[in-house]
N, C-alpha and C positions, 0 to 999 in steps of 0.2 A: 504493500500500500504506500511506502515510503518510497520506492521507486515512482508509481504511477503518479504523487503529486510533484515531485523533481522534477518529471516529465511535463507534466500541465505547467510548472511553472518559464522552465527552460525552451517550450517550444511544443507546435504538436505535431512530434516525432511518433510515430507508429507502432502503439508498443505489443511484443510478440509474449506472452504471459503462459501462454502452452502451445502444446504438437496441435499441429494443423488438421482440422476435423475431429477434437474432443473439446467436452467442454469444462470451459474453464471458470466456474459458477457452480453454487450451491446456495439457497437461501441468497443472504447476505454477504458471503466467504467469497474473496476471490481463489481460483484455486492456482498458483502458480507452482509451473515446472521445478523441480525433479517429483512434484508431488501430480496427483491426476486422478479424477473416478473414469470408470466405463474400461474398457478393454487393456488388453496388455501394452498395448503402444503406446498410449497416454500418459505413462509413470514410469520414471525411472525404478529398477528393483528393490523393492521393501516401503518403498512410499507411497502405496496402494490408500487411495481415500475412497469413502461410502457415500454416497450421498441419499438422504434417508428424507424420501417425498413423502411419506407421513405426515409429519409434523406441520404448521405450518406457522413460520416459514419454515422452507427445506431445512434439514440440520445436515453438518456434515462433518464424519468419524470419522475415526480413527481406523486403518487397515480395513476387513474385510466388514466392518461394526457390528451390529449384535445390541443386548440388554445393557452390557458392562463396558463399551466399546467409549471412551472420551470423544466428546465434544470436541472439533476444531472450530474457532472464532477467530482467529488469525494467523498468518501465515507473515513471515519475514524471510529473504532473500538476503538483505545485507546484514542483519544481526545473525543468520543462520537460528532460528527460532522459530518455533509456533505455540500459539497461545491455546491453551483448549481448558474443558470444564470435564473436571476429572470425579468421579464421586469416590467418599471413603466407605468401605464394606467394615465394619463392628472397627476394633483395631489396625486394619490394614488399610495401606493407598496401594495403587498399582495406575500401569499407564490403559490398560483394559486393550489389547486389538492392537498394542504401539508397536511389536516388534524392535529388530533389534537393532534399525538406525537413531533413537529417540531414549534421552535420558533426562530429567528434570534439572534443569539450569543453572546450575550451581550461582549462588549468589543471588538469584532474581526472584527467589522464593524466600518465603519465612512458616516458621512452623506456629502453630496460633494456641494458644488454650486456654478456655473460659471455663470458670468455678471457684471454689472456694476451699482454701487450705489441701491441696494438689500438686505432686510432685508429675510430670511427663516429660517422658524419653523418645524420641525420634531413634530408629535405629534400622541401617543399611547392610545389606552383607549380616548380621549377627553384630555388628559395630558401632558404637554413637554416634551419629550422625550430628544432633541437637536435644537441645532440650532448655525446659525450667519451668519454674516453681511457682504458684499462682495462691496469693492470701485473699481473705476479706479485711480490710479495715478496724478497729473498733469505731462504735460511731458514739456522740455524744448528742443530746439533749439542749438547742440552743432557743432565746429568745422567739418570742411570735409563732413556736411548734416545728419552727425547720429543724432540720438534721443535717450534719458536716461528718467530714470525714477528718479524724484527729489526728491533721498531720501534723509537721513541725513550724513554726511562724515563717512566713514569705513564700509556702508551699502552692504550687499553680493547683487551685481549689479545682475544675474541670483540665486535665490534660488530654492532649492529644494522643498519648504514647500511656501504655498499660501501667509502667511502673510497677507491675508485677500485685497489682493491684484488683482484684478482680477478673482479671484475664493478662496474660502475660505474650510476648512474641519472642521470636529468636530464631536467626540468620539457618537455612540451611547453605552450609557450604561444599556439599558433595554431592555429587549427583547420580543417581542409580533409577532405575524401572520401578521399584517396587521397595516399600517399604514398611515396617511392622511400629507399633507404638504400644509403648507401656505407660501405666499411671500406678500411681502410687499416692493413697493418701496420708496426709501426713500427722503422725503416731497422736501429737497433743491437739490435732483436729476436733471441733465436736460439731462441724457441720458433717460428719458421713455420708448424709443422705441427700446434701446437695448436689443440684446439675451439673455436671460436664460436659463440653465440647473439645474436641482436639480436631487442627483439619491441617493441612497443608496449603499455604492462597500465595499470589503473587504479591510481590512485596508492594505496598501501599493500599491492597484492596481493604485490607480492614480497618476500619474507623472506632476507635473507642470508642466517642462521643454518640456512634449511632449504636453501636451493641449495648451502651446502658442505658439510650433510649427507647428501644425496642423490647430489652428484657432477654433472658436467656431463650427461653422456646420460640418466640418468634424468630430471633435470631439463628435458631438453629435451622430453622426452615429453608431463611436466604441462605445460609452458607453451602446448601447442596449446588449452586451454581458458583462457587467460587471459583474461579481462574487461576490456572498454574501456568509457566513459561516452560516448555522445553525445548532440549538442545538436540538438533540431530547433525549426521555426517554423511556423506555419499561413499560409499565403499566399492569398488568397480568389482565383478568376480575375479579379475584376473588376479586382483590385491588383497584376494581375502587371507591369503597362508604369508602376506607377505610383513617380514619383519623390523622392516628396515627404515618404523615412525618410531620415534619417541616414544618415551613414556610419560613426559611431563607436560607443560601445557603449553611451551614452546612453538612458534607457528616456524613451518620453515618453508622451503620450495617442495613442491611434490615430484616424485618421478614422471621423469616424462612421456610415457606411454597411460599412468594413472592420469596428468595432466588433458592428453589429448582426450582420453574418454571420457571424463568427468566436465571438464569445461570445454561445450561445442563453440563459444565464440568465438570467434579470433582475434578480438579484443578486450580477451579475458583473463584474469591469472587463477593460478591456481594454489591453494597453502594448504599444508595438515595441521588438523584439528586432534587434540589430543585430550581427553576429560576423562579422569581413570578406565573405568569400565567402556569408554568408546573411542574408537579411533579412527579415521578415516582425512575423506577432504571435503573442502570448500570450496565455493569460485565467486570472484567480486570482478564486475568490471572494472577495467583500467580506468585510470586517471581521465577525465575527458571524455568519458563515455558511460550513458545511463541503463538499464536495460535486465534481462535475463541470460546470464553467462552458462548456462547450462544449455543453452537454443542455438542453432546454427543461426549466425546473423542477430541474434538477441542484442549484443550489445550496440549501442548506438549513439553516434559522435554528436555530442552538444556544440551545438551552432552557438559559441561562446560571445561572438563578435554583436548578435541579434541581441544579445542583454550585457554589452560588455562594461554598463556601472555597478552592476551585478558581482560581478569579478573585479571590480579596483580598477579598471582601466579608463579615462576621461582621455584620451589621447587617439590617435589611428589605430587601427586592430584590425589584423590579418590571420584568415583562419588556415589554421595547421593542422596535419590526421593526428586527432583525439587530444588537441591541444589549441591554443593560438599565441600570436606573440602582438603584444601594444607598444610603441612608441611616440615619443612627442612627432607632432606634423612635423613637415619641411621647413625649416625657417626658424622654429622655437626648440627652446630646451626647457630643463626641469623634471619636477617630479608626475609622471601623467598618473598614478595613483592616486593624485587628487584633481579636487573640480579645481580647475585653474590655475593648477600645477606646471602647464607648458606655459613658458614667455617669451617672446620675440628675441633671435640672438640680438647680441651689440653692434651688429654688421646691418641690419638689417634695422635698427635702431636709429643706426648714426644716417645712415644714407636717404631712411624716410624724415630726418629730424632736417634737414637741411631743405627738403621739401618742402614742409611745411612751415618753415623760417619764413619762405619767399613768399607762399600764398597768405599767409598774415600782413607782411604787409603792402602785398598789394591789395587787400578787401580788408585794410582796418576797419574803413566806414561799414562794411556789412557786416561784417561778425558784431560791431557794435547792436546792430539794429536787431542782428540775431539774437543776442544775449537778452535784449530789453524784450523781444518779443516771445523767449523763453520763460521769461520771468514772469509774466502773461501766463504764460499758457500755462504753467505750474502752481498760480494762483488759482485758475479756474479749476484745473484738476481738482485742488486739494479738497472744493468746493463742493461738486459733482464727483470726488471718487466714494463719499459714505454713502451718498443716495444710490450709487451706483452696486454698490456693497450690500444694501439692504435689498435693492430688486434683484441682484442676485439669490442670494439666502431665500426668498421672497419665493421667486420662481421654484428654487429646488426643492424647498419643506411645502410649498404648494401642491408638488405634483406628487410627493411622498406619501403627504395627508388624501389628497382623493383617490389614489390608488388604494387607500386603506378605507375607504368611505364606499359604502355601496351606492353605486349611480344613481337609482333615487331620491339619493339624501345627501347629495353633492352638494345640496343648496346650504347644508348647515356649513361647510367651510368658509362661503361668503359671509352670511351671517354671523359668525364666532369672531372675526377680524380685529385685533387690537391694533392699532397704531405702535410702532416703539417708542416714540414722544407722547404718545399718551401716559403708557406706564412708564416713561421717565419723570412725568409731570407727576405720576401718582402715588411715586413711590421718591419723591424727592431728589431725582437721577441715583436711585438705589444707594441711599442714604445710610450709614451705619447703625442708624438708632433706629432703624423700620425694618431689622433685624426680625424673624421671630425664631426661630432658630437654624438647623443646616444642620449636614454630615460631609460623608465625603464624596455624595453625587450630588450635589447641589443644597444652593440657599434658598429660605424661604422670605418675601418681605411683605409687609403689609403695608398696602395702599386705598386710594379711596378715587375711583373713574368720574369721570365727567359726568356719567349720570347717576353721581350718589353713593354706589352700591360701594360698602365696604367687601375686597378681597386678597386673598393670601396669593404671592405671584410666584411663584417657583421658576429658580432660575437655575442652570447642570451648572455645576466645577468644571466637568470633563468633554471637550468638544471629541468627542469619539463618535465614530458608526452606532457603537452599540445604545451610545445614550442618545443619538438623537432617534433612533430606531423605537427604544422605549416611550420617548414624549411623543411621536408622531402616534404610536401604537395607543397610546394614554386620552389623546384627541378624537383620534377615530373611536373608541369605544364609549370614552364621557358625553362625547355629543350625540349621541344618538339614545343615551339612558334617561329617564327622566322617573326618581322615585325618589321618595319622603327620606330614605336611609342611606342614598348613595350620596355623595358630596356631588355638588353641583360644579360642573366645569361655566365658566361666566363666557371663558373665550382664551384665545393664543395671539400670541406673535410671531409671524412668522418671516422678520428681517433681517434675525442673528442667526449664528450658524445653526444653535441650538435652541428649538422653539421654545417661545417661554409661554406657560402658562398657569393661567389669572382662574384660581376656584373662588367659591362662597368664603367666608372669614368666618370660623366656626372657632369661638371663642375659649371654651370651655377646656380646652386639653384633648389628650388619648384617654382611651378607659386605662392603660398601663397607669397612667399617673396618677388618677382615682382608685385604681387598685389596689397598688404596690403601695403604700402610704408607709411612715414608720409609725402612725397613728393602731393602737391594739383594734378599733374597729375602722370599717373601711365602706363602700357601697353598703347601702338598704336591700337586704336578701328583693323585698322587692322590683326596686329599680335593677339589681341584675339580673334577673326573670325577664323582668318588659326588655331590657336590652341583648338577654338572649335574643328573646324573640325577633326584635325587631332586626338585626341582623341575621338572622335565619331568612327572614321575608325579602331581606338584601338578594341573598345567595338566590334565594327560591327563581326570585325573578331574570336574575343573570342567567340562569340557568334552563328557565323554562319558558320564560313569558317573553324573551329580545326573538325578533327574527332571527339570528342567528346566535346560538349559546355561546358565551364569554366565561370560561373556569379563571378565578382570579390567582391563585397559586400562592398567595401569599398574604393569608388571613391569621392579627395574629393581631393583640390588644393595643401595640404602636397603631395599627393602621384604620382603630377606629374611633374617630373624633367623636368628640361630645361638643353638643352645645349649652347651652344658658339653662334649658328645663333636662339636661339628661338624656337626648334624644340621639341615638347612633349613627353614623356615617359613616358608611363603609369606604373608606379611601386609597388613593396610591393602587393606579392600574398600570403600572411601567410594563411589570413581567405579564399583563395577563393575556389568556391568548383566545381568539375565535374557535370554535369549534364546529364545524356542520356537522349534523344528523347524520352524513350520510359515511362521516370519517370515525373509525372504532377507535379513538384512543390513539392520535399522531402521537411517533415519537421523537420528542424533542429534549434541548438540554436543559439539564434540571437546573430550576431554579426555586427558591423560598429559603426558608430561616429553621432551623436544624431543633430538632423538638417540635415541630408544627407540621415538619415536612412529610406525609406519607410515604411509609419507607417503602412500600411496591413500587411508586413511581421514582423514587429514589436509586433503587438498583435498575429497573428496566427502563427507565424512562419515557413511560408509556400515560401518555397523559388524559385523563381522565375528569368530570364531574365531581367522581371519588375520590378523586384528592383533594378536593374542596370540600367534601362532607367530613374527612378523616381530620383536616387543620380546623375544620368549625368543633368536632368533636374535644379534641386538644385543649381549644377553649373554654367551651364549655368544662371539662376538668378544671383549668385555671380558676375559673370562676368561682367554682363550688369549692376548692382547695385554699385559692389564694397563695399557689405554691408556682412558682416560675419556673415550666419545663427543663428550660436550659443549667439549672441549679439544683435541681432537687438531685436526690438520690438516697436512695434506702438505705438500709444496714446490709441487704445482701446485692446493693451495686445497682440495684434497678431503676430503672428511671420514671420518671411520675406517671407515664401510661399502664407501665408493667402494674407497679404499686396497686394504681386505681383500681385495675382490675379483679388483682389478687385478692383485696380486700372485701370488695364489691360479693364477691363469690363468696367470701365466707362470711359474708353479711353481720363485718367488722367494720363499715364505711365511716362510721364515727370517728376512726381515729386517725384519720386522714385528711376531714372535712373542715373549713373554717369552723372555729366555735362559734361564731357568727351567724352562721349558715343554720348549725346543727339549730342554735336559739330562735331565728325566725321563720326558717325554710318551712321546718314540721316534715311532713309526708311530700309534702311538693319536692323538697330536693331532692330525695330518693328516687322519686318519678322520675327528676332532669337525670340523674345519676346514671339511670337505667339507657333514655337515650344518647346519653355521652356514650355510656359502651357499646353502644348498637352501629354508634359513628366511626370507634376506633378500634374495628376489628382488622387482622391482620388483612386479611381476603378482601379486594374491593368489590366484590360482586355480594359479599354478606350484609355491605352497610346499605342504610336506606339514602331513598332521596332528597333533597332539597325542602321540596315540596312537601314531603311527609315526616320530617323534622319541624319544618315550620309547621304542619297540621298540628301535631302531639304539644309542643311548646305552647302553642296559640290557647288550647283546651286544657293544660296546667296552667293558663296565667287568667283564664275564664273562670276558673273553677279556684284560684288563690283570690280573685276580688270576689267571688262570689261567698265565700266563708267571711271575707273579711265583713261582708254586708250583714 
């Protein structure tokens, strides 16, 4: 894959990926030579792949595949690598179907292990391979009912790395096919009957912060799709008896009859690969040339000179086989690795200098009149280059915004139009004391329009693609919404790089800051009820009642405003994205705030309505707990969803719930209680909808005024 974008980048050079008349596809896999499904002539020997149309999409194994047979997800040519999803059998890994070109990657793996007071051994051949040791914490009792973990002062409260804390990692550094794993728990233990996982994954796939938000079992669910790296080698028959590689890991030339067989290009080289248990070779195209070195003709000469700032060269450039050479033009010297690095020789200096001696003064009077009339014409510039700047900008976030507007409703773009001397006027040319606050994608100021209306103007920090992609996206979706709960877009500008845009002024804060108070009580159980709801009724609509459904993706107590009576406003649509009916779940990159985030879409990236009910879920816990996802954590490591659960089921919710809550809820919070779980089940085809969240809500808060009557 790392070839094929070289290639889109470098030129579009024709690239030969397999033997001609097999295919080279599976699912999503590309499948590149010495690898190949379908007949014998499509794969070099022992790199026989499956391609398994079952599934869909296709999947595609390991050798001849089967039950046990690993996953391949990607394939590498220059790292000599492929990535696949390997599953563990009780104690045991194995590569399932890998045969005996392919051994697990030494270094690009780690061994994982989640529980509590656990010793585990990785072991290769009968030999240690890795291992280590995994505690619980003590935990302590602190203010307002949280729980911490009793580390030492200036200890990172949430880390990113195990610390041997709840779940431990550690480097595999040898690489074999098949491996055995021991555990041992340890003697002064009194959790015995705690959960264990042990897995093998590639290095970076596993996240603390998401394995103690998720909880052990859920966790152990996604880990059956974990990703390993391995390492494989081309071994020709002629060179199987032969003895004459290394033992160590040393790359060197290969013989040259293994050379010709192994690399078809002819502008290829060839090195041995040496990983204890494996030996064989590689082929990398030459210098100067991109492609598959294992293909007659595969490799292919970059037309260097077609991108040659690309390469350091600002000077002339002459293409060479599988190279080029740059030097300064005729006439100048210097350094051509930079822009304007070449300068006129002194010969050439001296003899135009003598030139232009003479025509100075014969046209003193013109160049006079030139210079005066220069001075003109750079005054008007300076005049006409902002206005000229703004219709720039103008035109390009113009035609950005109606590409994202459905052509019926093209007219709201006119409509919405702020002047940028308006909101300079409104916001006192973006004054520092009209401040309301900011992060690191932008500031927000408060101003007041020509006609009246106070609003919040949000303006990006970061003139990027991605951020004007998100306010364009923010436009197109605000102006076409029109409900009591959503904040109101008033209108944009669209004369700067980066659109700005002007909401309603909603006074009152986030519900985060009504929540989180260091005050012992916080919200009226009732007003959190009405403001479930009425955010429920948010979602409901986004989701069911827009001509086209909009999942907001990032629902969480920052992003919803209150006003003057307590009324909710579901805000900040950067990441959110369209969805048609007729599209199951695009997949796209993940985006939201970690604790909120639904972890299904989180691994697959498959985005869904139910990622929206799973983060309103979330919430709803927050609410009733008044415990901060991203903070909390139990005595045995789990994170406030696990928690909830756990306790929910053994119908011990009291000890989890604001005291708050438990004093005004009564039976009504048990009720919300129940659909919070209903929200954050692992499975997104278990949770309910929108609509039938806000149904149940609606008839708990009919039924709380109706007792209170």
């Amino acid at each position: 894959m790392l070839l094929i974008s070289l290639l889109a980048v470098t030129g579009d050079l024709p690239m030969t990926i397999g033997v001609l008349g097999c295919n080279t596809t599976c699912g999503n896999v590309s499948v590149l030579y010495p690898f190949g499904v379908g007949p014998d002539m499509c794969y070099f020997p022992g790199f026989k792949l499956t391609c398994d149309h079952g599934s869909n999409p296709a999947r595609l194994l390991l050798g001849d595949g089967g039950a046990n047979a690993s996953e391949v997800v990607d394939i590498s040519l220059e790292d000599v690598m492929v990535r696949v999803v390997s599953h563990m059998n009780g104690g045991q890994w194995s590569l399932g179907g890998g045969g005996l070109p392919y051994i697990l990657k030494p270094d690009s793996n780690e061994f994982i292990l989640a529980g509590c007071d656990v010793q585990a051994t990785l072991l290769g051949n009968g030999s240690i391979v890795s291992g280590c040791v995994s505690f619980c914490a003590t935990i302590m009792e602190v203010g307002g009912g949280y729980t911490q973990y009793d580390r030492p002062d200036g200890a990172d409260p949430n880390p990113r790395t195990c610390s041997n804390l709840g779940c431990c990692q550690s480097p595999v550094v040898i690489g074999s096919t098949s491996y055995s794993m021991d555990l041992k728990r340890l003697n002064n233990s009194v959790r015995n009957d705690s959960r264990v996982t042990m897995l093998i994954a590639e290095v970076g796939w596993f996240d603390p912060v998401v394995f103690f938000d998720l909880g052990h079992d859920n966790f152990t669910e996604l880990a059956l799709r974990a990703p390993v790296v391995l390492q494989w080698v081309v071994t020709p028959h002629s060179d199987t008896d032969n003895d004459n590689t290394d033992s160590d890991n040393e790359t060197r030339e290969c013989p040259s009859d293994a050379a010709l067989s192994v690399c078809k290009s002819a502008n290829s080289s060839c090195r041995v690969e040496s990983y204890w248990t494996l030996t064989g070779y590689s082929c990398q195209c030459n210098g100067g040339y991109l492609g598959n070195p294992y293909l007659t003709g595969g490799c292919q000469d970059i037309k260097e000179c077609d991108r040659k700032e690309i390469y350091g060269c600002f000077g002339d450039c002459e293409e060479l086989p599988g190279s080029f050479q740059c030097r300064c033009p005729e006439g100048t010297h210097g350094n051509y690795t930079l822009p304007g690095g070449c300068v006129k020789s002194a010969d050439t200096i001296a003899g135009n200098l003598g030139l232009i001696i003479g025509l100075l003064v014969a046209s003193g009077p013109c160049i006079l009149l030139l210079v005066l009339g220069a001075l003109q014409i750079i005054h008007d510039l300076k005049q006409r280059k902002g206005r000229k700047l703004r219709r720039k900008f103008f035109s390009q976030n113009r035609g950005q915004l109606l590409k994202q507007l459905v052509s019926h409703r093209a007219d709201i773009a006119e409509r919405m139009l702020i002047s940028l001397e308006e909101l300079e006027k409104a916001t006192n040319n973006f004054d520092r004391t009209r401040r309301l606050g900011g992060g690191g994608h932008g500031t927000v100021y408060k101003g007041i329009l020509s006609d009246l209306h106070v609003v919040a103007i949000k303006k990006s920090n970061i003139n990027v693609k991605r951020e004007i992609d998100e306010f364009i996206n923010e436009v197109a979706i605000l102006s076409q919404i029109n409900h009591r709960n959503i904040v109101k877009l008033r209108g944009c500008c669209l004369e700067t790089e980066v659109p700005l845009l002007a909401y309603e002024f909603i006074s009152n804060g986030t519900l985060s800051d009504h929540l989180h108070t260091e005050e012992p009580r916080s919200l009226p159980w009732k007003d959190r009820l009405r403001i479930m709801t009425e955010i429920s009724k948010a979602l409901a609509y986004l989701h069911s009642a827009v001509s086209v459904p909009v999942i907001h993706r990032d629902i969480k107590p920052s992003n919803i405003l209150l006003d003057d009576a307590l009324t909710a406003k579901v805000s900040d649509f950067g990441a959110s994205r369209y969805v048609s009916v007729d599209q199951a779940g695009p997949t796209t990159a993940v985006q939201g705030t970690i604790g909120y985030l639904d972890p299904m879409y989180y691994y697959n990236g498959r985005l869904t309505e139910n990622s929206d009910v799973y983060s309103f879920g979330v919430l709803l816990v927050e609410l009733l707990t008044r415990r901060q996802p991203s903070l909390y954590r139990s005595s045995e490591g789990d994170g406030i969803v696990t928690r909830f659960l756990t306790l929910l089921a053994e119908d011990n919710l009291s000890e989890i719930l604001d005291p708050q809550v438990v004093k005004e809820g009564c039976n009504v919070a048990e009720e919300v209680a129940s659909v919070a779980a209903s929200c954050i089940k692992l499975r997104a085809e278990e949770r309910p909808t929108m609509r039938q969240v806000e149904m149940a809500l609606e008839a708990l808060q009919v039924s709380k005024e109706h007792v209170a009557e």
